[in-house]
TIPA-387877 format. One record per residue: x, y, z negated of N, C-alpha, C in turn; residue in three letters. Coordinates in steps of 0.1 Angstrom, whole numbers, plus 5000, padded with zeros to 4 digits. Example, Ala and Ser with C-alpha at 12.3 -4.5 7.8 and 13.67 -1.06 7.14 Angstrom:
2
513249434922512349554922513249674922ALA
512849784929513749894929512950004921SER
***
This chain:
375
199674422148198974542144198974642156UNK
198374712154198174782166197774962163UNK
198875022166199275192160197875242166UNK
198275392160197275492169198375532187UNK
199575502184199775532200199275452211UNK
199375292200199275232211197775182216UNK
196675242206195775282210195575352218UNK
196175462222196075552235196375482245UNK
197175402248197475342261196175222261UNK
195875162251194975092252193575152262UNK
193375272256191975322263192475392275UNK
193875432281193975472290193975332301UNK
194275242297194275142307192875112310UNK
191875102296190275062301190175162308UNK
190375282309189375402315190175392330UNK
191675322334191975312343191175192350UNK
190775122345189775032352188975072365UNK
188375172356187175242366187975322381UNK
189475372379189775412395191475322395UNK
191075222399192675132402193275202411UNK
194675192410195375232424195375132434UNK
196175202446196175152455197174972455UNK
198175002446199074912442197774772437UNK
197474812431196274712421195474622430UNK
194774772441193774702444194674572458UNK
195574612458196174532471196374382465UNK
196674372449197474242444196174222437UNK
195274232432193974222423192874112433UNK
191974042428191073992436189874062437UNK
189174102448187974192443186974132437UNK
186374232429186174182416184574242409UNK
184374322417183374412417181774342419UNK
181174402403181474532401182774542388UNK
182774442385183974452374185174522377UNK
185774582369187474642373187974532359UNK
189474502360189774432348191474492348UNK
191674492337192974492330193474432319UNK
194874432314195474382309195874502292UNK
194474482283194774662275195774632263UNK
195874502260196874462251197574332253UNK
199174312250199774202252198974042254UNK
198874022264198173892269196773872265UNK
196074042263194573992262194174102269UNK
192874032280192374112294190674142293UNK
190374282297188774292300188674272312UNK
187074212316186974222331185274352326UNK
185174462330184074522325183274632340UNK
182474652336182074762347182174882338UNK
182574942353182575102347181275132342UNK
182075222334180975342321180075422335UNK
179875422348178575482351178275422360UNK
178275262356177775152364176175142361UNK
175075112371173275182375172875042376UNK
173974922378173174812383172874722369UNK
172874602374172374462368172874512347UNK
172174522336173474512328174574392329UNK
175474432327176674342329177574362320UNK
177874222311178574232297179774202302UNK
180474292290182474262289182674142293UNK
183674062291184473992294185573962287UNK
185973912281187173922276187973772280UNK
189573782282190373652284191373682276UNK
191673572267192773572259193873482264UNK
195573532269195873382272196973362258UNK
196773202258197373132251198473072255UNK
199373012246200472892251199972762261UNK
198972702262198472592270197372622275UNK
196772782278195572762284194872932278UNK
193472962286192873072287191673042281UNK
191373092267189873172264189273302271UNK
188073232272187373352279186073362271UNK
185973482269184273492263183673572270UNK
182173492274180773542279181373542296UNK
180573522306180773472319180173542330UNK
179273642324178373682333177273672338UNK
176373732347174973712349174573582360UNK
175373602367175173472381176673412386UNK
175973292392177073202391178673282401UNK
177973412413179373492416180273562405UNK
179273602392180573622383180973502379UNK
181073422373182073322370183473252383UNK
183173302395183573322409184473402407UNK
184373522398185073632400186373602385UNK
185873532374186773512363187373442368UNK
186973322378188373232384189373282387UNK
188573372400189473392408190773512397UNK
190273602392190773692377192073562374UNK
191773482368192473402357193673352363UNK
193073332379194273242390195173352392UNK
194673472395195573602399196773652391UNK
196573612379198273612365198573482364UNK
197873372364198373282356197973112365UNK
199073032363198772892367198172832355UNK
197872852345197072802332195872762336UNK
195372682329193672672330192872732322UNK
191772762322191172822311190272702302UNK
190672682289190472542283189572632275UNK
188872712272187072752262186772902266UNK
185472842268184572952270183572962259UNK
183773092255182573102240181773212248UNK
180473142244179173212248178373282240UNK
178973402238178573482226176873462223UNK
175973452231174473492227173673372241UNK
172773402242171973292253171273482261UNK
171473562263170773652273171873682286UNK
171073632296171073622309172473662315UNK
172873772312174173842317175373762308UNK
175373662298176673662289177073482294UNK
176273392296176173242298176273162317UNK
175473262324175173232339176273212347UNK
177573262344178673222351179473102351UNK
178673032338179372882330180072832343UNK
178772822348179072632357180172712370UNK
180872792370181872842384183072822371UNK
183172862361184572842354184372652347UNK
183172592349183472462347183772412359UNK
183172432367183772372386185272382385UNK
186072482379187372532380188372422372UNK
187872422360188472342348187672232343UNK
187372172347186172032342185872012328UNK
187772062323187571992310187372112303UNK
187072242307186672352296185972322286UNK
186272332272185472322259184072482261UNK
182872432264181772532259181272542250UNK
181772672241181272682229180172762226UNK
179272692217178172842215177672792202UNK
176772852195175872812185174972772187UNK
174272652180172972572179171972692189UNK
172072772180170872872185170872932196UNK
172272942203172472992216171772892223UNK
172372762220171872612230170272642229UNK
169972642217168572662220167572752227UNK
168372882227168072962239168373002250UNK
169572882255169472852266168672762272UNK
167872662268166972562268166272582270UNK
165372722259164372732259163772862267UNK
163973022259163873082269164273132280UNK
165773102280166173122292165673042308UNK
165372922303164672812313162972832316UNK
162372912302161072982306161473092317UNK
162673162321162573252331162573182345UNK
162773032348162872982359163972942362UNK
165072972352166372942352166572782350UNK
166972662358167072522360168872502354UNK
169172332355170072302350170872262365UNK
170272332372170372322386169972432393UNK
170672502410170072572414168572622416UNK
168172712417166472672418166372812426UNK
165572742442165672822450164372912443UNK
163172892442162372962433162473092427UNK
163373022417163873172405164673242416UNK
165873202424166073292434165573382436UNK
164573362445163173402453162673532442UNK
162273452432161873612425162673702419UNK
163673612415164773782410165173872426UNK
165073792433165173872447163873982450UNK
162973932446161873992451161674152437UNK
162074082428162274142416163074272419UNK
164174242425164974322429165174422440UNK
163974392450164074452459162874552457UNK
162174522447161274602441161574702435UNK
162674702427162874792421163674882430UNK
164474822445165274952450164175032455UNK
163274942463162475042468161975172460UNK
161575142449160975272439162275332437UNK
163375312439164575392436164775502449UNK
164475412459165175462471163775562475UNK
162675552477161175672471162275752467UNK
162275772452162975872445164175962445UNK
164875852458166175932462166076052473UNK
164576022475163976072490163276212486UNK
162876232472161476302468162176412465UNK
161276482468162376662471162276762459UNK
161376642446161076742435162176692427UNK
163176572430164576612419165476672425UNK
166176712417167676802421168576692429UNK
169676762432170276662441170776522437UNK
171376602421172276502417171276382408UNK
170176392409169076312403168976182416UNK
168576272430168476172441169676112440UNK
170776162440172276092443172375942433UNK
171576002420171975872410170875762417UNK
169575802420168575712424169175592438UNK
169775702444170075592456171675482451UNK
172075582443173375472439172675382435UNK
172175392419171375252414170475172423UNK
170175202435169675122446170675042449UNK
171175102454172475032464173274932452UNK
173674982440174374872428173574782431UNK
171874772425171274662422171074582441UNK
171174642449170974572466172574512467UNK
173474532461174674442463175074322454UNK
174374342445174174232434173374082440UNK
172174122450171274022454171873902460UNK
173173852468173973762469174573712462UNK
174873752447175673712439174673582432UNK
173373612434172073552427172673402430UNK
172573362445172473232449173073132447UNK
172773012443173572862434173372932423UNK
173073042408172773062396172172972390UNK
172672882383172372772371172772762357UNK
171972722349172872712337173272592336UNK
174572612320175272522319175172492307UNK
175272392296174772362284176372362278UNK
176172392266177472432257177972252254UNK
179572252253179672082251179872122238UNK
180272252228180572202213180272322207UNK
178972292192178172372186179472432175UNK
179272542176179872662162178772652155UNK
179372592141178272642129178572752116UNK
179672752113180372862107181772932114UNK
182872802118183772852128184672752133UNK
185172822140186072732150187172762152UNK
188172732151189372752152190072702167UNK
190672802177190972782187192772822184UNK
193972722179194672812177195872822183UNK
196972932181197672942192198773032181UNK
200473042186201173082177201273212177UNK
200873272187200573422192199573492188UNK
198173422201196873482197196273342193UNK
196373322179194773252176193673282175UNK
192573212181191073312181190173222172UNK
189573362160188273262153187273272160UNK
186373192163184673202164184173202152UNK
183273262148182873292138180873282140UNK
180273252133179173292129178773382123UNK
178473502118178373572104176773582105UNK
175873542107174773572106173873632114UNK
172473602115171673652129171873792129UNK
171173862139171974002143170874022157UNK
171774042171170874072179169873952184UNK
170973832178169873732187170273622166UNK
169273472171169773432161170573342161UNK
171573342170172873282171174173382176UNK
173973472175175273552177176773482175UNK
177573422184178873432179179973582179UNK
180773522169182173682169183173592173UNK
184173712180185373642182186773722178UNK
187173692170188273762159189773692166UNK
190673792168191573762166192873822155UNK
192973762148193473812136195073882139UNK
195773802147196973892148196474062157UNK
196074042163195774192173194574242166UNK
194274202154192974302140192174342158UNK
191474232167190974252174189274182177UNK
187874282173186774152171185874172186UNK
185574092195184674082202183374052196UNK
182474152199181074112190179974082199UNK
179774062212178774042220177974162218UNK
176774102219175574212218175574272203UNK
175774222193175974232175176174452180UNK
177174442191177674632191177174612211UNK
176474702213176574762222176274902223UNK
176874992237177375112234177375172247UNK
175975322250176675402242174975372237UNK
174175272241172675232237172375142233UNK
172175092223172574912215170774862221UNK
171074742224169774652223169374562215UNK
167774632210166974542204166374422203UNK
166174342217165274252218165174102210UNK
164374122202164173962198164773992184UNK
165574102176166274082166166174102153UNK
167074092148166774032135166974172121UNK
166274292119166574382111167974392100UNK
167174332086167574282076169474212082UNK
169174082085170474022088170974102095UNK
171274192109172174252114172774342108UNK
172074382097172974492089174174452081UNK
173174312076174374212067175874162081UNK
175474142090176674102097177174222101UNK
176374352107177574452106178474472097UNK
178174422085179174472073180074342073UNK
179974242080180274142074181674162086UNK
181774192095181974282108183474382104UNK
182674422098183674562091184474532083UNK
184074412077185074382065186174332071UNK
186174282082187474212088188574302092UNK
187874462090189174562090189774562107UNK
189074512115189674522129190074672131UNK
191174672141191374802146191074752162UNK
190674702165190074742173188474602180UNK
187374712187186274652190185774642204UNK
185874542207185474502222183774472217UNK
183374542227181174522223180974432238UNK
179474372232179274322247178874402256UNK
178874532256178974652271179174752264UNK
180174842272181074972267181774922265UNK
182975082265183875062263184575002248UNK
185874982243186274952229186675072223UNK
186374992209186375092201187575092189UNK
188175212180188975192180188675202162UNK
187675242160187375232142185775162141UNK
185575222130184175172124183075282127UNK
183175372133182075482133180775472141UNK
180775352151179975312161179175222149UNK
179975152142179475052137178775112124UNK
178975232122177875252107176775332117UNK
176875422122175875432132174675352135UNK
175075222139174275122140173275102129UNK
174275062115173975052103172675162099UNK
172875282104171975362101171575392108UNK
170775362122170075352128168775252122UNK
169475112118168775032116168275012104UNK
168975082094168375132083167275212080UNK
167275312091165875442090165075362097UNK
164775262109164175172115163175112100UNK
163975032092163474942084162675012072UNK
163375132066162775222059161675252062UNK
161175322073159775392079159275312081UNK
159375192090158475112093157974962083UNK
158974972075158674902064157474952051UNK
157775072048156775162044155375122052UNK
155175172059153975172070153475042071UNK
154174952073153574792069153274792061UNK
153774832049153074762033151574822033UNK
151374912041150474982042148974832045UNK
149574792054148874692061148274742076UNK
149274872082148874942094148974832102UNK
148374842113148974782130150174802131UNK
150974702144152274792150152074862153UNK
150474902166150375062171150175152162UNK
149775122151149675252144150775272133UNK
151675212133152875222129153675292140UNK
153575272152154575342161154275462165UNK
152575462163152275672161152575742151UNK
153075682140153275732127154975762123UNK
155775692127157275682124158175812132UNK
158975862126160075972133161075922136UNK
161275932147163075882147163776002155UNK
162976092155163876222167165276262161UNK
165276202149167276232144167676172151UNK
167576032152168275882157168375932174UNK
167375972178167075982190168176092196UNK
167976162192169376302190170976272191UNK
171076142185172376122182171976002196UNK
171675942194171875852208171175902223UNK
170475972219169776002237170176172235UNK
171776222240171376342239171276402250UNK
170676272263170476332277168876272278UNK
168476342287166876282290167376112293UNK
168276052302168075952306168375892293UNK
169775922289170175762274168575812264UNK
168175962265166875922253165175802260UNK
165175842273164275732276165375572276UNK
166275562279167175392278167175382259UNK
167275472254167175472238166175452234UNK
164875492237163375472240163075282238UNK
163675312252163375132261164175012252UNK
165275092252165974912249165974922236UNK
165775022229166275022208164975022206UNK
164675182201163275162196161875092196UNK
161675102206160275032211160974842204UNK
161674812207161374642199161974662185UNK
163074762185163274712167162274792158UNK
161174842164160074872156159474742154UNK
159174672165158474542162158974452157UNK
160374472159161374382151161074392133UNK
161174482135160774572118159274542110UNK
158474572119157274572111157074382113UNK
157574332122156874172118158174122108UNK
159174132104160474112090159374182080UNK
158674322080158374382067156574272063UNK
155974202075154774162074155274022072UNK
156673942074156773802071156373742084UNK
156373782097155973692112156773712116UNK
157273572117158373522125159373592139UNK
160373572136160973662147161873562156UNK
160673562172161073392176161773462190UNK
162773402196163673432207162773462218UNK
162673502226162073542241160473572239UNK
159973582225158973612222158473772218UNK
157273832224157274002219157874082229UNK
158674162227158974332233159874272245UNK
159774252253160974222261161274302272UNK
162574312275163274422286162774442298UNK
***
């Protein structure tokens, strides 16, 4: 169980992530952009700092065991899984025997094949539905079961496209300073990322979760869990019941949750389903953790006024466009965008698809993976 003090040391150690000492950085492997610690007895984040501009890049979490390391979600390219190695070798002569892949989007699965080079025999866990969108959409992005100089080529090109419009903006004498200052950092983040691209392949899960899995250990045993579609339609959770501790992937992200592809109705059912496990504490797949439930009703009622309004407006038999000139969300918007930037990233990544998410659940059209509003 885990007090309210020892909650404070918990978040003082994530927040110490973001400036390590000198001590750290000398015995640590660089690791960047990740900082990682150690926030509770033998269970570690590897995360970017809270005013990280580049690539999204999900948590990390390693649990160690008596015979071996769980790790959940791997990262965007095959240099993060480079970096969990090297992470896992830096405490421990253990191997890391499972990798659970919370969801199939880009940033959580891409590191597979560097922590299977490591461990051959690592158990990869995901659900049917993750496998299937790793198969499917993910491999519609160019992504191979093999390097593919190709996809390289364009996330590079991809990428270099976007610094340039950044680096314009860092230059343009109509923002303030501290506007240019952010424009050229998020340059420079997403221009140091572009080597980490190369060898990036995926790697196919060797063992399907359908309700759960038991990984167990006398210390930390970890459930995998299914509770229900949510952000994608295979969402795994990862519960550990002694440390009342849940990793939820994308199911929570923070301090601006993403929409894409998901599922209205059900994610509400698994938020609650979520809550009921009484965790004290929540690791999301980006942001920091959390230490109650108040993120998580939030969500709840975000997604609720979502389904409300635009549910309405369907029965109507409106369009999506004319459902999305019609609907209010400037409360929602208030509580999550209460800077111009999180309200256009609150804009981009929430509203704009769980409107569409919403009005095809309230119209009965199917809600298919890498299909519709995408990032």
């Amino acid at each position: 169980m885990i007090g309210k003090y020892a909650r404070a040391s918990i978040f003082a150690a994530v927040l110490a992530m973001a400036a390590p000492t000198r001590a750290q950085e000398s015995q640590a492997p660089d690791l960047a952009p990740y900082h990682a610690a150690q926030f509770i007895d033998g269970v570690r984040l590897m995360a970017p700092p809270p005013d990280y501009l580049g690539f999204a890049t999900s948590n990390i979490l390693i649990v160690e065991q008596q015979d071996g390391i769980v790790v959940v979600d791997s990262g965007f390219a095959r240099a993060d899984g480079d970096r969990v190695v090297a992470y896992v070798r830096s405490f421990t002569d253990k191997p890391v025997k499972a990798l659970i892949i919370t969801h199939w989007h880009n940033d959580h699965p891409q590191g597979a094949s560097q922590i299977r080079e490591a461990w051959p025999d690592v158990r990869i866990i995901a659900t049917e539905q993750t496998r299937f969108g790793i198969d499917g959409p993910a491999r519609s992005l160019g992504l191979a079961y093999q390097p593919s100089p190709e996809w390289e080529a364009a996330v590079t090109a991809q990428i270099n496209e976007g610094v340039a419009a950044d680096e314009a903006q860092a230059a343009n004498a109509e923002h303030d300073a501290l506007q240019r200052q952010r424009f050229a950092r998020r340059a420079r983040q997403f221009r140091e990322r572009i080597p980490d691209i190369a060898g990036t392949h995926l790697v196919a899960p060797t063992e399907i979760l359908r309700d759960e899995i038991l990984i167990d250990d006398p210390e930390r045993p970890v459930r995998v869990l299914f509770l229900g579609r949510a952000n994608t339609d295979g969402d795994a959770i990862v519960w550990l019941p002694n440390q009342r501790l849940v990793a939820t992937g994308d199911v929570v992200v923070s301090p601006i949750p993403f929409g894409f592809f998901s599922y209205p109705a059900d994610w509400i059912e698994a938020l609650g389903r979520i809550k009921a496990l009484e965790f004290e504490l929540l690791v999301p797949g980006h942001g920091l953790p959390q230490s109650d439930s108040a993120y998580v009703d939030r969500l709840v009622a975000t997604i609720t006024d979502i389904r409300t309004q635009v549910g309405a407006l369907a029965a109507q038999r409106l369009t999506l466009e004319q459902v999305r000139e019609r609907v209010d969300f400037s409360a929602q918007t208030a509580i999550f965008g209460p800077t111009n930037r999180r309200r256009v990233a609150f804009e981009g990544l929430w509203l704009r698809p769980m409107i569409e998410n919403a009005w095809k659940e309230a119209r009965g059209i199917p809600i298919v993976q890498g299909e519709g509003e995408a990032p």
